[in-house]
N, C-alpha and C positions, 0 to 999 in steps of 0.2 A: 628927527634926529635921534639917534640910540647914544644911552650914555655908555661912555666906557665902561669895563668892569675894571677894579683894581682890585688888586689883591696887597694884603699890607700883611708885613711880619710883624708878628706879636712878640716884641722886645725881652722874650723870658730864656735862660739857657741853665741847663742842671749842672751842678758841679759836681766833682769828684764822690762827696758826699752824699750826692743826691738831694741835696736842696736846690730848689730850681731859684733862681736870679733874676731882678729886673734890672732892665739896660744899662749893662755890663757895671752892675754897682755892688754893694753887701748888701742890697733890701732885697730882703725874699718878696716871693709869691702870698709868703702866709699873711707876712706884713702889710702889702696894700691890700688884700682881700679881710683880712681881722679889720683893718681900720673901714672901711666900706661898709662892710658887715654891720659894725660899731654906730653908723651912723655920717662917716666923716663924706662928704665933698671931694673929688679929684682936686677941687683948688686948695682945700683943709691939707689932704695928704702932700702935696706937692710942697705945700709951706712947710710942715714937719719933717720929709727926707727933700732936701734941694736938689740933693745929688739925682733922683729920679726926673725926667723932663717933664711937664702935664700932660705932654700928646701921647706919652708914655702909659702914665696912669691913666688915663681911658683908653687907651688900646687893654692894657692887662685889665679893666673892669671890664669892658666889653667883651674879652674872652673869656672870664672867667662867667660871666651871665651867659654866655653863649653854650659854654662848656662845663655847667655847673655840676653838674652829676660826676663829671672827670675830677674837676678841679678839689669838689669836697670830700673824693674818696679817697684824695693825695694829702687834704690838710688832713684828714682824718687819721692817716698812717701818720705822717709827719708831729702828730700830736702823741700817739703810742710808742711812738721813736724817742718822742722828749721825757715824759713820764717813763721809761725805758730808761733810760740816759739817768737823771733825776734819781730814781733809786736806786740804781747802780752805786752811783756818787753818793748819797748817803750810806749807803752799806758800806763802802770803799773807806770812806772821809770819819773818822771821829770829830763829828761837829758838836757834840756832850760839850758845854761849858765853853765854848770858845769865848763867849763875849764876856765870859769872867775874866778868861785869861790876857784876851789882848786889851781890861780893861785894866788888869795888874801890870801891865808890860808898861802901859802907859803912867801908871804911877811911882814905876821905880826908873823910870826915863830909858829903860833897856829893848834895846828895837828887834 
């Protein structure tokens, strides 16, 4: 007897942004693969985002062990994008003293 072959789609899709998505939720790619990476269990991650399903999170490990050379040339940019992003926002943002200020804001009860 020959076993069938399947083919299963791997629950990830890129948004607008170009952050790619697991099964249709806000947890990226980068998140179940950092927590993987990290050490955690498909049962560990599953418990931490609920919204992701388990059969979920081992399809997206699987692909990304499958696909690791793609997948870490993606976290890789996605990590230069952030650090990007990051000092933009600091240059942009006068953050100098803020925790002094919203800690006077709070002592003169002025919101």
């Amino acid at each position: 007897m020959v076993a069938p072959t399947v083919r299963e789609i791997v629950p990830i899709k890129m948004n607008k942004d170009g952050a790619i998505l697991v099964s249709k939720t806000r947890v990226t790619l980068d998140t179940i693969v950092g927590a993987f990476n990290d050490g955690a269990t498909a049962e560990e991650i599953a418990h931490q985002y609920p919204s992701v399903p388990l059969a979920d999170i081992y399809s997206v490990i699987g692909y990304y062990l499958r696909q690791k050379k793609q997948v870490d040339a993606y976290l890789k940019r996605r990590a230069k994008q952030a650090k990007e992003i990051r000092k933009f926002n600091e240059e942009r943002l006068n953050t100098s003293g803020i925790r002094e200020r919203l800690l006077a804001r709070s002592k003169t009860g002025r919101k």
